[in-house]
N, C-alpha and C positions, 0 to 999 in steps of 0.2 A: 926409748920404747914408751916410759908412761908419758913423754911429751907428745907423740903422735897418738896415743890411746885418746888423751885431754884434747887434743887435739879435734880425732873426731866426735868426741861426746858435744864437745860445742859446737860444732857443724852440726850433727844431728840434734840438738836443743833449738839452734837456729831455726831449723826448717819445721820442728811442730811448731815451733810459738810462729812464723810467718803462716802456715794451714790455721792454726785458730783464730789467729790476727787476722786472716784474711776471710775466714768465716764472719768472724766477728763482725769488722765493717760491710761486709755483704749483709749484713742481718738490718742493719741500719739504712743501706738503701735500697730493702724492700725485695733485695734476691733470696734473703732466707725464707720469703713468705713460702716459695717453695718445694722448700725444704722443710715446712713448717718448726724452724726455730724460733722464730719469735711469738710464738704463741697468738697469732692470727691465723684468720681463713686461711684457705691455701686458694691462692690465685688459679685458674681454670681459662682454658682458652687462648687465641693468640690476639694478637694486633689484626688489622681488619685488611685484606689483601686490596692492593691498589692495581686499577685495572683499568682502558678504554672503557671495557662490558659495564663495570662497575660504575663508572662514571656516566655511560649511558643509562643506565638502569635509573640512576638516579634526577637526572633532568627529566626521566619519563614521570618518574614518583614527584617530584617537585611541580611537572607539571600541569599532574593533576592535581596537587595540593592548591596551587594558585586558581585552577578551573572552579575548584569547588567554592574557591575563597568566593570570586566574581560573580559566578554566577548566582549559587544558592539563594541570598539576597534579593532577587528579583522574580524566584519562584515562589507563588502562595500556595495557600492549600485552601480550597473553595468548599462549603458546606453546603448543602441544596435542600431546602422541604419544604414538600410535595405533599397535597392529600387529592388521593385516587378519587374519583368521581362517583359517586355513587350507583350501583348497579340498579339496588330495589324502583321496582315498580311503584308509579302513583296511582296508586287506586284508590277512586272514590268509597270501595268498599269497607278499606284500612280508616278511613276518616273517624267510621262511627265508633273507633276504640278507642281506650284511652290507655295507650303506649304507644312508645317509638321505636322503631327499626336502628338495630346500633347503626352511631354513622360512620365514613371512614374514616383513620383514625392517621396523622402526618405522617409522613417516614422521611426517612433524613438518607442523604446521600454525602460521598464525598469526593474529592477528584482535588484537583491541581492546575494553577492556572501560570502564565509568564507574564509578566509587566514590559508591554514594549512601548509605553512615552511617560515620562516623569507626571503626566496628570493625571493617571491613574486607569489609562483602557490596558486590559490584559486580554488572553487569548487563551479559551482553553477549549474547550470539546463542546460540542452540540449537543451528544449523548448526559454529559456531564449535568447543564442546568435543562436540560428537557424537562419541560412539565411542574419546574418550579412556581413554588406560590407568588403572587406578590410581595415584594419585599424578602423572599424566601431564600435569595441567593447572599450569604456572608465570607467573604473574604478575611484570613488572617494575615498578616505578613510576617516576615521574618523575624522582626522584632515583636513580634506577638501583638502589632496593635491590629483591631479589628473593625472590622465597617460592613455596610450592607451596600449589597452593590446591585446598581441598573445593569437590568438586560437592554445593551444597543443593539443587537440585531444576530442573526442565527442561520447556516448553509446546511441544513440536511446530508447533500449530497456529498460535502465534504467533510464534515464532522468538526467543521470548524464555529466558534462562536464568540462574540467581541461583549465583554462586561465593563463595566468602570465605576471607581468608587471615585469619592470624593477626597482626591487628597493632592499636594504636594511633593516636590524634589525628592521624588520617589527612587530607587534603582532602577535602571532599565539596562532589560537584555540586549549582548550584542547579537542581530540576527545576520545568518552567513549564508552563502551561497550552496543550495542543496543541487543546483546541478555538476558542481565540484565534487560531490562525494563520492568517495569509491571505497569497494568492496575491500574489509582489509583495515581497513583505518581506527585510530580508537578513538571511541565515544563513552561520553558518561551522562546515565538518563538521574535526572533530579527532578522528584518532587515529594509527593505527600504518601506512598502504597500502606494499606494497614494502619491509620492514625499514624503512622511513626513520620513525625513531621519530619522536613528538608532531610531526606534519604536520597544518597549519591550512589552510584553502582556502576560499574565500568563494566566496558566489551567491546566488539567491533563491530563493527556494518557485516552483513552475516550475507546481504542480497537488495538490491534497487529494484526499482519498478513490480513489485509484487504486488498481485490483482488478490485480496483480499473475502471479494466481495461482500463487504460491510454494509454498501448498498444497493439494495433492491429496484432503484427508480433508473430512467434510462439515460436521466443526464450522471446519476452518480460516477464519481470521478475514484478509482481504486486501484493508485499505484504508491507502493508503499515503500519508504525504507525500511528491509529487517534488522535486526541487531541481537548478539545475544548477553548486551546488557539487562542485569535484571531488571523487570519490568510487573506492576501487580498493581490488583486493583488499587485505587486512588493516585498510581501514577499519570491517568489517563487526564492530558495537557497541560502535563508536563514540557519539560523540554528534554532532547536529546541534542547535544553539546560535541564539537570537537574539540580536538585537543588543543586550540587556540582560543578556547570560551566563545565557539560564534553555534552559536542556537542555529540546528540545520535540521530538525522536524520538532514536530509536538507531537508528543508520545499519544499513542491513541487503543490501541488493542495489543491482545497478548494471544497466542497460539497456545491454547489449552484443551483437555480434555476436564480437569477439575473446576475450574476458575482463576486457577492459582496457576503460578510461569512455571513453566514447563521447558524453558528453552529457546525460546523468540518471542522477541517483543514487533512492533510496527508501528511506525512511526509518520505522521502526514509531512512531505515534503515542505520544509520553509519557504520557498518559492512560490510555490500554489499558496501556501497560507498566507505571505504577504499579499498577494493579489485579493483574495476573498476578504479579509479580515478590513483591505483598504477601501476595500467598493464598500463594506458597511456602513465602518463608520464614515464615508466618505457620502453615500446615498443612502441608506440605512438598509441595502440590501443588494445580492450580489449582480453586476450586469456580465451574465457571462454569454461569452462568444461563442459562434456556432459554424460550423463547417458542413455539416448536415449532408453526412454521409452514414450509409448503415456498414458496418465494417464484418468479416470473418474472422474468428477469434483467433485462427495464427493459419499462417502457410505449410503444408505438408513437403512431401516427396511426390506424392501423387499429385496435388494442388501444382505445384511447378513445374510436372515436366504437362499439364494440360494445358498450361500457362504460356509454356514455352520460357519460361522461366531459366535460368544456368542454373541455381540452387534455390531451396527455398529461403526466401527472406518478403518482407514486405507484410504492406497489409492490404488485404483483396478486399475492393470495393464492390458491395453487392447492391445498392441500389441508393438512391436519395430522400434527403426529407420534403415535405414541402420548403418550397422558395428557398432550394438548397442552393446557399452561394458556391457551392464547388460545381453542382452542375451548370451553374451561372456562367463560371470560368473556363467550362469544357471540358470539365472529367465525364467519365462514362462508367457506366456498371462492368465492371468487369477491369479496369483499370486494375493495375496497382502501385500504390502508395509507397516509395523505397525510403524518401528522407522528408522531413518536416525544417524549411531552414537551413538545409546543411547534414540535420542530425539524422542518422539512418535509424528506421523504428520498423520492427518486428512486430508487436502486438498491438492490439486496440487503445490496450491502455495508455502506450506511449504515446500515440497522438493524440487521444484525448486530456494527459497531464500538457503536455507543448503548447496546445491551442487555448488549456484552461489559462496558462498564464500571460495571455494576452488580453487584450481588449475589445470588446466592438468595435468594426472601422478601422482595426488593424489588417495589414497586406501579411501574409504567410506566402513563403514560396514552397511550391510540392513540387518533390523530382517525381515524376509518372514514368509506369513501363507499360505501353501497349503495343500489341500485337509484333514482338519481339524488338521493338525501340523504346529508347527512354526518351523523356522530354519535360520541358516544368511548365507548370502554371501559376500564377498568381491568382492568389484567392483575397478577397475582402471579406473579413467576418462581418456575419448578422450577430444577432445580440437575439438570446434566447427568449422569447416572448415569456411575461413574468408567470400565465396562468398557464404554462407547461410546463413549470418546472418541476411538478409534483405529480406530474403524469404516472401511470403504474409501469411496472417492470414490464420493456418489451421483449427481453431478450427470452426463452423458453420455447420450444416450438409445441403445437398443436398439429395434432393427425389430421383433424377436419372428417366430414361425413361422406360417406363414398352415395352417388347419384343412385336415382332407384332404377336405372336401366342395367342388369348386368352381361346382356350380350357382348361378341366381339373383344371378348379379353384372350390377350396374345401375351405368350413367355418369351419373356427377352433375357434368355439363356446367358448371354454374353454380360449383364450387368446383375441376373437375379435376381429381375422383377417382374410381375405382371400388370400387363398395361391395356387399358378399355379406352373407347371413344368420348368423348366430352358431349354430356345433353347436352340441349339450350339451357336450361336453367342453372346449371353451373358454372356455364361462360357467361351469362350475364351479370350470376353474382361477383366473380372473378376479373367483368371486364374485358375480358378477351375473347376472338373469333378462333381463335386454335388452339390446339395444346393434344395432351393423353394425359391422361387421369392413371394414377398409381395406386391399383389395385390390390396389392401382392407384395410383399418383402420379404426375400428368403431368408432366414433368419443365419446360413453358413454362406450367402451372395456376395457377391464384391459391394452390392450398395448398403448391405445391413451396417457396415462399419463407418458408413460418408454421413450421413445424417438423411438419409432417404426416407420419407417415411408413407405411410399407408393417407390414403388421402391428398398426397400433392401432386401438381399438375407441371409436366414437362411441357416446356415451350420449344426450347430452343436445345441442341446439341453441336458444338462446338460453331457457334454463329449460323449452323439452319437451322432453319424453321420445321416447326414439328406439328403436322397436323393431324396426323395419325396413326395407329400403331404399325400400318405398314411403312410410313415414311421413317418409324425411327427404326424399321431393323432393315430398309436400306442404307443409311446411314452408317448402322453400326457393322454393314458389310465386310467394308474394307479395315476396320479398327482391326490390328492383330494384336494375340495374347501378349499381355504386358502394356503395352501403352494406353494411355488416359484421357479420358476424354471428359468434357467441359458443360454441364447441363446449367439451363437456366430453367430456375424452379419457379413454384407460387404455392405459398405454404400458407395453407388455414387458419388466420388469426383472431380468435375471436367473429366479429362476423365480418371479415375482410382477409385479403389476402396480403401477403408480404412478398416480395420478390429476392430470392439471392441464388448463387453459382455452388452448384454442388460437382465436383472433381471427381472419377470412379473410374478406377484401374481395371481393365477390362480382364476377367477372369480371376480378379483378385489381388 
């Protein structure tokens, strides 16, 4: 009996001293940490789970580690000052005192520019060195060395402008193809916003071809990349990057209500810029190409079925410029426009980014829809003559003065206007022997909504001819409620008239 008692007392001695032994070296390699035996930390956390996700996540982060590496280097931060011009008056009467008028006093700007060739021309915004003094524009680089830099040349209308310092084996951006990008994609805008030098911010393409309206003039050019990369003053020409380091716009505006991003940045397409930025330094100014057609800012439901259109798409050609090479080629007013090259384009602004990036003496083919067939044309660009490029904004319409005869005004129930006989003296200023003068716009009419306005003259309704108010309400005889009909206008521009197609769904 006490041999099996001894027995198990050493069997149970055994197994504490094996539990403490085996504490024991667990303290040693590092498992009592969590047990807190050894008088360390206690360990927190696990190992890091291995995953695809994981691993993708991580070539996206590495990604952009390496984008920022490349690129940043070749993005500066550009200084500008400027002193305003003086306002005060010379007057000889001011002479006989003896004091001065304070004068204006410099003010200093900042922005952001890209270096795209090792000798030193970069690329940054028009807005950016506008109005700089001589010698006023300074350049820093990455490595903080600084230099003063020449203005080569400057596009308004694009908000593009080409600078160059004096330097050597400098970085240069790789620049990528912005007709590639899609909506979706990540990009990362790098430059200078806020003094806070070589600032990197990621996001995606938010929307292409956004009409901005940044400018006012009528060659201005406003189809934008958006992105909701942060974007703030002093990023402006910068660059906006994909996720392969290829520079695919130069940052230019921000959608604000403060000043400060809000949410969307806009970017000028790399494509357009390499075209402009090239005619600079290449002619010290830009030769851009002209199609010289006045466009409708987009096709409706109403527009298409006047049109004879299947849906709306396209762009409706309302009339020509002088010595327009599309009517050269055989477009007509009233055409419209489905693809440029191939590329089908919905808005103004798409054909006018398509043709900015060609050349004078370039052939464009246009697919054309008329009079329910399609067909194409080849067009040769002109080259914008250089003292119109600064012409004023034509786009806005004007009501114009209604004639001082007011007899003979008849209500044309069917579109909700009133319409009188044309003098002589308003067909001669207008150039034409017929028409009806638009007296009247109902303000709840089917035309109050089309852009009809008080003072324009009706020529034409669906290819006839409109000579007067009885011809246009035989015409609109036969039109029954709901279908649309096709007016050719002349709208009061200043002291001329403009021609385009307004579309008006008969009873609303």
């Amino acid at each position: 009996m006490m041999h099996k008692r001894t027995l198990l007392g050493a069997a149970f001695l055994v197994l504490i001293g094996a539990v403490f032994g085996g504490l024991f070296v667990m303290s040693f390699n590092g498992v009592g940490e969590t047990f807190g035996f050894s008088g360390k930390r206690v360990m927190l956390g696990g190992p890091a789970p291995i995953s695809r996700a994981n691993l993708n996540l991580l070539a996206t982060q590495q990604a952009f580690v390496e984008v920022a590496k490349d690129v940043t280097p070749a993005v500066v931060s550009v200084t500008v000052i400027s002193t305003p011009k003086s306002n005060s008056p010379d007057l000889p009467f001011f002479h006989n005192f003896q004091f001065r008028l304070p004068q204006p006093q410099p003010e200093k700007g900042t922005g952001s520019g890209v270096i795209v060739t090792s000798d030193g021309y970069i690329i940054t915004n028009n807005h950016v060195v506008e109005g700089a003094d001589k010698n006023g524009i300074h350049v820093r680089l990455h490595d903080n060395r600084e230099f003063t830099a020449t203005l080569i040349g400057t596009d308004p209308n694009t908000d593009v402008a080409v600078i160059k310092i004096d330097a050597v084996n400098l970085p240069v951006a790789s620049l990528g193809n912005s007709d590639s990008v899609q909506v979706g994609q990540w990009v990362l805008a790098i430059g200078n916003p806020l003094n806070l030098t070589s600032t990197v911010t990621a996001g995606i393409v938010s929307a292409q071809g956004r009409n901005i309206d940044l400018s006012a003039d009528k060659w201005g050019i406003s189809d934008f990349i958006q992105t909701d990369a942060v974007i703030n003053p002093g990023n402006s020409g910068g660059a906006l990057v994909n996720i392969m380091g290829q520079v695919i716009g130069i940052n230019t505006a921000i959608a604000t209500r403060t000043g400060f991003y809000q949410g969307y940045g806009f970017a000028i397409p790399i494509n357009l810029v390499k075209k402009i930025a090239g005619d600079i330094i290449e002619y010290g100014h830009v030769k851009r190409p002209m199609l010289g057609v006045q466009l409708k800012a987009s096709i409706d439901e109403t527009d298409a079925r006047a049109l004879g259109l299947p849906r709306p798409e396209g762009v409706w050609v309302q009339g020509f410029t002088a010595d327009s090479p599309a009517q050269k080629a055989g477009l007509k007013a009233g055409d419209v426009i489905l693809a440029v090259n191939g590329e089908d384009v919905n808005a103004p602004n798409q054909i006018q980014m398509l043709i900015a990036e060609h050349s004078p003496g370039d052939v464009v083919t246009l697919k054309i829809f008329r009079d329910g067939k399609t067909m194409t044309k080849n067009v040769t660009l002109a080259e914008v003559p250089q003292n119109d490029l600064a012409s004023n904004n034509q786009s806005g319409q004007q009501q114009g003065g209604q004639p001082e005869e007011e007899s003979g005004k008849v209500n044309v129930a069917k579109l909700g206007i009133t319409v009188q006989p044309l003098d002589e003296s308003t067909k001669k200023q207008a150039n034409i022997d017929a028409g009806v003068l638009v007296a009247d716009v109902s303000p709840t009419g089917p035309a109050a909504d089309r852009s009809l306005f008080v003072g324009d003259i009706i020529t034409e309704i669906d290819h006839q001819r409109v000579s007067s108010p009885k011809d246009l309400l035989n015409i609109l005889k036969s039109k029954k409620e709901g279908t649309a009909v096709m007016m050719r206008v002349l709208t009061k521009q200043d002291n001329s008239y403009i021609s385009r197609f307004v579309a008006v769904q008969i009873g609303g």
